[in-house]
C-alpha positions as CSV (number, residue, x, y, z in Angstrom):
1,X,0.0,0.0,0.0
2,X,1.6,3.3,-1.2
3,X,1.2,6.3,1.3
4,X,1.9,10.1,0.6
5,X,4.5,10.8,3.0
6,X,7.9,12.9,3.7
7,X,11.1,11.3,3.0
8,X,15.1,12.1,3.9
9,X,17.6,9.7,1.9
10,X,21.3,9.9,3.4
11,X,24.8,8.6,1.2
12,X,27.2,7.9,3.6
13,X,30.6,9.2,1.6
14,X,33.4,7.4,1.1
15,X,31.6,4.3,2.8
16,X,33.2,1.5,0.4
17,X,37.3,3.0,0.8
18,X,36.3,2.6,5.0
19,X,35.6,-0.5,4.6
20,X,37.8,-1.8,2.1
21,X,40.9,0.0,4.0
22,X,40.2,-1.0,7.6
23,X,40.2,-3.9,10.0
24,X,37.0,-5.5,10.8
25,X,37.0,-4.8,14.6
26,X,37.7,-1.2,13.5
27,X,34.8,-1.3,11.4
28,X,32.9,-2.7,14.0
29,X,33.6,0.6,16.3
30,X,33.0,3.2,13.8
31,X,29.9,1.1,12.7
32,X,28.8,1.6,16.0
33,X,29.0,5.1,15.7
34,X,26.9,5.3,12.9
35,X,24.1,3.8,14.6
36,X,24.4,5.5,17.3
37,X,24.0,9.0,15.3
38,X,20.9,7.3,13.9
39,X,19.3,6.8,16.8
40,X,20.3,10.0,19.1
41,X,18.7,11.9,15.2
42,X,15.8,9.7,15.7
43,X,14.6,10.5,19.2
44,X,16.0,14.1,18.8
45,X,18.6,13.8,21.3
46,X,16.7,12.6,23.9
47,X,18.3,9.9,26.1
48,X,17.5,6.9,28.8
49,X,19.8,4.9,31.5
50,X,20.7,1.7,30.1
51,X,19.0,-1.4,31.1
52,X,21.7,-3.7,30.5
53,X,24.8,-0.9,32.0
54,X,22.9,1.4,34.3
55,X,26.3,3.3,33.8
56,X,25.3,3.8,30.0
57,X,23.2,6.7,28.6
58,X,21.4,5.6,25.3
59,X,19.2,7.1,22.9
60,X,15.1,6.7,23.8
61,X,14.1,4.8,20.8
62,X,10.8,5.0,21.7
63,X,10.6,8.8,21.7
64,X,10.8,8.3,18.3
65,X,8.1,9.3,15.5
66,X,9.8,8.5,12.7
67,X,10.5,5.3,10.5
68,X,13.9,3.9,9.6
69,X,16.2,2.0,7.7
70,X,19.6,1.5,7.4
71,X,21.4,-0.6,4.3
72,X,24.9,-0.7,4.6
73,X,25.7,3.1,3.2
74,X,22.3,4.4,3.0
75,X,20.0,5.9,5.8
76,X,16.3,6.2,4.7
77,X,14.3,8.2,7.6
78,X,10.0,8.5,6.6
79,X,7.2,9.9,8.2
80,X,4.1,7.5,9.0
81,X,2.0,10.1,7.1
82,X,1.6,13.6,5.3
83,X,0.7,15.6,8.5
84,X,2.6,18.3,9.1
85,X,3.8,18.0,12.7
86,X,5.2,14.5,11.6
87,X,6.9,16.5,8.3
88,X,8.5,18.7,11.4
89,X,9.5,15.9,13.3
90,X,11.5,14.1,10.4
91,X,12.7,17.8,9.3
92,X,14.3,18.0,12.9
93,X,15.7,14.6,12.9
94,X,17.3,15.4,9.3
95,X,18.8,18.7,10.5
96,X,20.4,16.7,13.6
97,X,21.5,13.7,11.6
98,X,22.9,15.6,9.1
99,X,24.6,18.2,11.6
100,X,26.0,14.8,13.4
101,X,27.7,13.0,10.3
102,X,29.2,16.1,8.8
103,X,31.1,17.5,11.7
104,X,31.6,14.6,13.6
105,X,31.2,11.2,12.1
106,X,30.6,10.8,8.7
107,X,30.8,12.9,5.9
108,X,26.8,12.5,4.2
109,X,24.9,13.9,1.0
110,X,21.1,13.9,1.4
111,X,17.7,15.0,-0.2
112,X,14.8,15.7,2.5
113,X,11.3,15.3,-0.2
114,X,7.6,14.3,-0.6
115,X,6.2,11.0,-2.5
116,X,4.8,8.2,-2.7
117,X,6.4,5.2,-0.5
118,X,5.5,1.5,0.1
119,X,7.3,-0.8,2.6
120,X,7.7,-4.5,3.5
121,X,8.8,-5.7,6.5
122,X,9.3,-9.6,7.4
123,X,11.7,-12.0,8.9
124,X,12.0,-15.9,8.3
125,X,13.7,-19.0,9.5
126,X,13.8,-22.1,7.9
127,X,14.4,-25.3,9.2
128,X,18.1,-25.7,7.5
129,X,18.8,-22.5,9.5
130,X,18.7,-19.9,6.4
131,X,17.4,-16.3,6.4
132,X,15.0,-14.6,4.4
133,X,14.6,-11.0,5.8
134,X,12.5,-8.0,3.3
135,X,13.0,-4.7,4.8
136,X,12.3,-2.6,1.7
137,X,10.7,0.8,1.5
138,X,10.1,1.6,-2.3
139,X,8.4,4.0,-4.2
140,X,8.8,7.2,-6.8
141,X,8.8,9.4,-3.7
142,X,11.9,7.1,-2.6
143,X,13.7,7.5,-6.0
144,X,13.2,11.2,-6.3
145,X,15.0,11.5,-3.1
146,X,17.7,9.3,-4.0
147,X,18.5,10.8,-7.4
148,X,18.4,14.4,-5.9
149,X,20.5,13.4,-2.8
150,X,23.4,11.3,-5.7
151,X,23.4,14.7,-7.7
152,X,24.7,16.8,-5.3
153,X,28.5,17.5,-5.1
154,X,29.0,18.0,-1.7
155,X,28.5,17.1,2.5
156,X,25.3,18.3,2.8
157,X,21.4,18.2,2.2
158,X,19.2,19.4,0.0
159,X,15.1,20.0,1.1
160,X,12.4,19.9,-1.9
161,X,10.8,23.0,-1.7
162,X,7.5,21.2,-2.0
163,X,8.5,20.5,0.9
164,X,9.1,24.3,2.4
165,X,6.0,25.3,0.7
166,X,4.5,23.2,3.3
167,X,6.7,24.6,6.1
168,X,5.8,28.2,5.0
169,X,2.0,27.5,4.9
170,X,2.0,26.1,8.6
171,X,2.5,27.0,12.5
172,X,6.2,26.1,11.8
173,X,6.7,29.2,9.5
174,X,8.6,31.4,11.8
175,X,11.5,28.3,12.9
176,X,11.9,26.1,10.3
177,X,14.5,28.7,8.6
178,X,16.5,28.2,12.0
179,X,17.5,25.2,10.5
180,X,17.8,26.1,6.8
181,X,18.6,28.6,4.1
182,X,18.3,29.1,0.4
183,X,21.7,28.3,-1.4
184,X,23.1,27.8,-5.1
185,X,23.4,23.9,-4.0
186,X,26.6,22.3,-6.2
187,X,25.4,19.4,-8.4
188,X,27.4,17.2,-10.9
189,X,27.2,18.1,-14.8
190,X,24.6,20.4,-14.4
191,X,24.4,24.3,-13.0
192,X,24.1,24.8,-9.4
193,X,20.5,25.5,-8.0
194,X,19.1,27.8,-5.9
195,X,17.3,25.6,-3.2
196,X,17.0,25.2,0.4
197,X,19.5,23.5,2.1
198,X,20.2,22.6,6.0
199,X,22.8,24.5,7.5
200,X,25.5,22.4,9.5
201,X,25.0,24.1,12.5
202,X,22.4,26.3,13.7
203,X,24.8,29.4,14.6
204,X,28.3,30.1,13.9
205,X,29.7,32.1,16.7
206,X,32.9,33.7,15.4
207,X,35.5,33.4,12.8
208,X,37.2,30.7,15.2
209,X,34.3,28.7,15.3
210,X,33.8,28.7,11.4
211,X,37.7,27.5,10.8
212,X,37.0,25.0,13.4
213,X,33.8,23.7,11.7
214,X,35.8,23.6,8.4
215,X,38.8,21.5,9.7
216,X,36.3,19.5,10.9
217,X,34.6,18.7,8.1
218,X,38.4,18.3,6.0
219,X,38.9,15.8,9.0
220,X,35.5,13.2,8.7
221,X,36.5,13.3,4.8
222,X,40.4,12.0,5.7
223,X,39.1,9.7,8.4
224,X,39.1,6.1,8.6
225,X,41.5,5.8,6.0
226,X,40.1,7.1,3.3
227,X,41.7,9.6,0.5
228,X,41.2,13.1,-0.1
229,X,43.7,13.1,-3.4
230,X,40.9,12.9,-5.9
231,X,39.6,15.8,-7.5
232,X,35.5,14.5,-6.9
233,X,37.3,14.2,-2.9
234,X,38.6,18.0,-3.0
235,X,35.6,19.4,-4.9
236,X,33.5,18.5,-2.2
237,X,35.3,19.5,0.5
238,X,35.6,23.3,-0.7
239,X,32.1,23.2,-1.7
240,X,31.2,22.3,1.8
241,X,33.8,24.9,3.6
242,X,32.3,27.3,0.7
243,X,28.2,26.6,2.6
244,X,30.0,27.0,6.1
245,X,31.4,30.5,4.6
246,X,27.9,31.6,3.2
247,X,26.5,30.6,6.7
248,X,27.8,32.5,8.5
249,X,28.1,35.5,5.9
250,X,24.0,35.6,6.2
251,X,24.4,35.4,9.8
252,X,26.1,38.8,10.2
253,X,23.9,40.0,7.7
254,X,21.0,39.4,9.8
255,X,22.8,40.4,12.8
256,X,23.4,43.5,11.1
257,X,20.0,44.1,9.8
């Protein structure tokens, strides 16, 4: 059954150089990582005691209003339907994933969008011990948001403005540009667009701050082992310290206005 609903598709970068150039127990770890970015974007930040290691803090997965699914590189979050506080929700949990992989973990391109989208879930055991698992969402809402999120030619992500149409026209009119601003986005063989994108980080405090954010996004791209030598690498490195450099440009601006 195909619902209307809001979609954010997420390309881990550089995913196949991490794990063709580390150890598996490495892996492991920075796997970890990832998940765990998932889940604190998931329940926006908010967090529980552990059950198991009452010493552990871990996200509360059931503060969570949004779906997800996670296939090796790609992160897929979806709203359960077309309302407009659930579009909010998952347009929160974007900004924080987003703000998470770029500066911390991961660099990530993604592509926040409305469509149609079908999913099946199941899980079987045979008797010889073999798996048959479907987790599939699919749909033409599903491959507009991954061919928008591919194009891009940067660490970064891109929101439909179907989709801020949508914001504009509701009680979220007045924040959701906290979280977002209108950029000439860089795309491969084609001219950049102006489109809404979501900033990094919500405020830049000073010109320390903004070289800090940019060496940290230089570093997730040369983590884990993987190279920064190709042109593709360096193109989307600048074009990402380029955004931070607009960011905060339009944040003195408004300062000063």
């Amino acid at each position: 059954m195909y619902n209307e609903v809001y979609i954010t598709y997420f390309d881990l970068l550089g995913f196949k150089e991490f794990i063709n150039n580390n150890s598996e127990t490495y892996i492991d770890t920075r796997m970890e990582h990832i998940f765990r970015d998932i889940e604190l974007s998931l329940t926006l930040e908010n967090k529980k005691l552990s059950s198991v290691n009452p010493n552990n803090i871990i996200p509360d997965l059931i503060q969570a209003k949004v779906n997800c699914v996670n296939i090796s590189d790609t992160i897929i979050y979806w709203t359960k339907d077309s309302n407009i506080d659930s579009l909010y929700n998952l347009f929160l949990v974007s900004f924080l994933y987003n703000q998470h992989c770029n500066l911390d973990n991961f660099p990530v391109r993604g592509c926040l969008t409305k469509g149609s989208l079908s999913h099946i879930m199941g899980n079987f055991k045979f008797s010889n011990n073999s798996l048959y698992a479907v987790q599939c969402p699919y749909g033409k809402g599903l491959v507009k948001a991954h061919e928008k999120a591919e194009s891009q030619e940067w660490a970064g992500t891109v929101i439909d403005q179907e989709v801020i149409n949508d914001l504009k026209n509701s009680q979220y009119s007045k924040s959701f540009e906290t979280y977002c601003l209108q950029y000439n986005i860089p795309c491969k063989n084609t001219n950049n667009i102006s489109q809404y994108a979501f900033k990094l980080i919500k405020e830049i405090n000073n010109n320390e701050h903004l070289s800090n954010l940019k060496h940290s996004v230089k570093s997730i791209f040369s983590a884990d082992k993987k190279s920064i030598d190709e042109i593709s690498v360096k193109k989307k490195i600048d074009n990402t310290c380029d955004f931070l450099d607009y960011c905060y440009k339009k944040q003195n601006q408004k300062f000063e206005d």
